[in-house]
N, C-alpha and C positions, 0 to 999 in steps of 0.2 A: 269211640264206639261206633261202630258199621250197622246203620238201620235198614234191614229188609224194606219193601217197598207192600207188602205183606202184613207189618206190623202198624202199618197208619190204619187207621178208623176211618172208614170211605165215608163219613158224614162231616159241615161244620155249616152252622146257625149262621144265616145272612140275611142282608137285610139290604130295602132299599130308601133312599131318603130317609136316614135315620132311624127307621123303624124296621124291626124284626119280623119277617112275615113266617119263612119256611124254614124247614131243612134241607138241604143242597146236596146231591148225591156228588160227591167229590174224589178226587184220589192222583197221586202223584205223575207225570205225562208220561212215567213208562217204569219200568220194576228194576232200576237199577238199584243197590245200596247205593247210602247218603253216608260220609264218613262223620258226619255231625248230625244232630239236632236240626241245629240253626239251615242249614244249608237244607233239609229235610221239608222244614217248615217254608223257607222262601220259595224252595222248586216247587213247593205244590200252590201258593197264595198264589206265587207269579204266576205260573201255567194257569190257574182259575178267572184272573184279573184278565189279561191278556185274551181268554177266551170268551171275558163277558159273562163267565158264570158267578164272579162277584162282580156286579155293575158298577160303575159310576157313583159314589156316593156313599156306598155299605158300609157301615159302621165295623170295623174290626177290633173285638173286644178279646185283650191278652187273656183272660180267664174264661172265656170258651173256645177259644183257637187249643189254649192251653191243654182244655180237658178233653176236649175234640181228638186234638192229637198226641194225647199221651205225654206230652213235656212240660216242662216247667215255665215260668213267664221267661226267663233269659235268653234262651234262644226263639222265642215269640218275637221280643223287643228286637233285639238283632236282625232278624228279619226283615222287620216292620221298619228299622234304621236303614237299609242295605235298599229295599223296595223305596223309601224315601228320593234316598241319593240317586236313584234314576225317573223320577219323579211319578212313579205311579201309585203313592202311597202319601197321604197327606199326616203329619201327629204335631198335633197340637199339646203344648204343655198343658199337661193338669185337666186335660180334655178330655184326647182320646186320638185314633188314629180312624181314617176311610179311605175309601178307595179313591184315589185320583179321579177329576170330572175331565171331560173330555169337552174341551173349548174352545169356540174358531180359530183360536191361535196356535193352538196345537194340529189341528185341519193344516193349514195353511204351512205351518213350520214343517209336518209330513212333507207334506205335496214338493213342497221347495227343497227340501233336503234331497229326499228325492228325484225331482228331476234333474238338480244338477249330476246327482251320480251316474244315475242313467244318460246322460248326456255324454260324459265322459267314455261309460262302459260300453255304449253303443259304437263312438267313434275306434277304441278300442278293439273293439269284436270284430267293428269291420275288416278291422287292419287284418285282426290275428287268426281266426276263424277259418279253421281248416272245415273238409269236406264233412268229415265224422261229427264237429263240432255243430256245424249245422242240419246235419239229419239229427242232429242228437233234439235240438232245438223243434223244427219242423213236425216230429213227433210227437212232440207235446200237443200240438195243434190240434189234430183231429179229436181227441176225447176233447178238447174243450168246445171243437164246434159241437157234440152230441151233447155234452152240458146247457150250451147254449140252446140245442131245438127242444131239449129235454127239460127245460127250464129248471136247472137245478143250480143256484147260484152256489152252493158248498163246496159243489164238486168242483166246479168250474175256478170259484177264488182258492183252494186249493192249488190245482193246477196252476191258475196263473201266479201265484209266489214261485212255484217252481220254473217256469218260463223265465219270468224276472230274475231267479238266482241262476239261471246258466246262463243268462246274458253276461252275469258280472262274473261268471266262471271261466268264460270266455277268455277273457279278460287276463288269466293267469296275473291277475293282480289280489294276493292274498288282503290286503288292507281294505281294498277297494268292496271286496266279498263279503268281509265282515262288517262295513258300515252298512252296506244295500241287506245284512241279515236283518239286522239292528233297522231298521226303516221300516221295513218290509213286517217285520212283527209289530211295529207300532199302527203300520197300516191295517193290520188283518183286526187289530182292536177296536179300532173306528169303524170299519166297515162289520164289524159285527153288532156294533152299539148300532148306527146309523143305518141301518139295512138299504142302500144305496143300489148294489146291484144288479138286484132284478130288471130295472129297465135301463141298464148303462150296458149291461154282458154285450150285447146284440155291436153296438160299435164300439165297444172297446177289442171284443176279437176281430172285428175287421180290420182295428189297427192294427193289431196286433201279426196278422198277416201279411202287411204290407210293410212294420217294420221287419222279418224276415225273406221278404224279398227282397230288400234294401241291403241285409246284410248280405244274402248271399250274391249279391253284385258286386259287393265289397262295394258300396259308397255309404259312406261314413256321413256327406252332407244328407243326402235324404234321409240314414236312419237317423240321426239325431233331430232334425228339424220332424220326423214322425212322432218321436216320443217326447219330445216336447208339447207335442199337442197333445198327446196320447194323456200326460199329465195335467194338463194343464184343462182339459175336457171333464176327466177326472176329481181335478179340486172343484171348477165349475158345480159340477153337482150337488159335490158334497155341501155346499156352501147353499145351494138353495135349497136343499134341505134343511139347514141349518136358519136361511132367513123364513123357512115358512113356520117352522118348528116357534122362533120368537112373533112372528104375527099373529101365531093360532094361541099365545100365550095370554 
């Protein structure tokens, strides 16, 4: 069965720390049909989780996911299995299921995955990176400087996924693009839980510029030892976020 994106019920009950507060104005991340149920239910838990509008911790209960969205518990649990295996779904036997917490080990496993890809894709890009490739690149830049005076961090960590995914585009490494996808959206979930950006935008677009100079000199040793820092600046924060967050506890 082919499910409109139409026929979901743009509402589902969540909660934070175990308890139920609102209702959630919710709905699938674009109006394609879902040729399942199950598949229906996980694109919309996922795109909500991932975007921080079920937090860290929300209790997700199969009998109002279930009535919420019109299906039955079997493609809920499916889901809630599926969401599991990538670990952003925790269920517990005879429990219940929540939303994955987000833990300095997971900070740190980001940040690390991460730069090592970016370490590769840069040296990469430098090799490969035609003219077109880098106005293509270069482009991006200017709306994020306006981001940045405009202090709009949305617009801005938008953009900068986009930045970060033409570097590994660059790259004409298919494997390499879909691991830096997969990264890159575990990063856009932390940094929405952790609101970090506001006072990082300012030098992270300056590296940001300076690793595009880099490429378009074609030197491979400065862009990579750029965005090594450029990472490694990046976890810095998050992490004293993270240490003041446990002393203010």
């Amino acid at each position: 069965m082919i499910l409109q994106a139409s026929e979901l019920t743009p509402y589902i009950v969540t909660a934070t720390c175990g308890e139920f507060l609102n209702v959630l104005d919710l709905a699938p991340p674009d109006a394609r049909p879902y040729r399942t149920k199950s598949r229906l239910v996980y694109v919309t838990l996922r795109s909500a989780i991932m975007r921080c509008e079920l937090e860290p911790g929300t209790r997700l209960i199969i009998d109002d996911i279930s009535e919420t969205l019109g299906v039955s518990h079997i493609p809920v649990r499916e889901a809630l299995n599926q969401l599991q295996s990538e670990g952003l779904v925790i269920v517990v036997p005879h429990s219940g299921a929540s939303v994955a917490p987000v833990s300095p080990g997971d900070v740190i496993e980001i940040f690390s995955i991460m730069e090592g890809l970016e370490i590769v894709a840069t040296r990469v890009a430098a090799e490969r990176a035609s003219e077109s490739d880098l106005a293509t690149l270069a482009a991006l830049l200017e709306p994020m400087d306006r981001a940045v005076a405009e202090q709009e961090p949305e617009t801005w960590a938008q953009l900068n996924i986009d930045f970060h995914r033409q570097i590994a585009l660059i790259t004409g490494m298919p494997l390499l693009t879909d691991m830096m996808n997969r990264v890159l959206d575990r990063w856009d979930r932390v940094r929405r839980y952790m609101s970090v950006l506001p006072g990082r935008m300012g030098e992270a677009q300056q590296q940001h510029h300076e690793i595009v100079r880099a490429l378009t000199r074609h030197d491979a040793f400065t862009a990579q030892a750029l965005v090594t820092l450029h990472n490694r600046g990046a976890l810095g924060a998050y992490q004293s976020r993270l240490d003041s967050e446990s002393q203010g506890a």
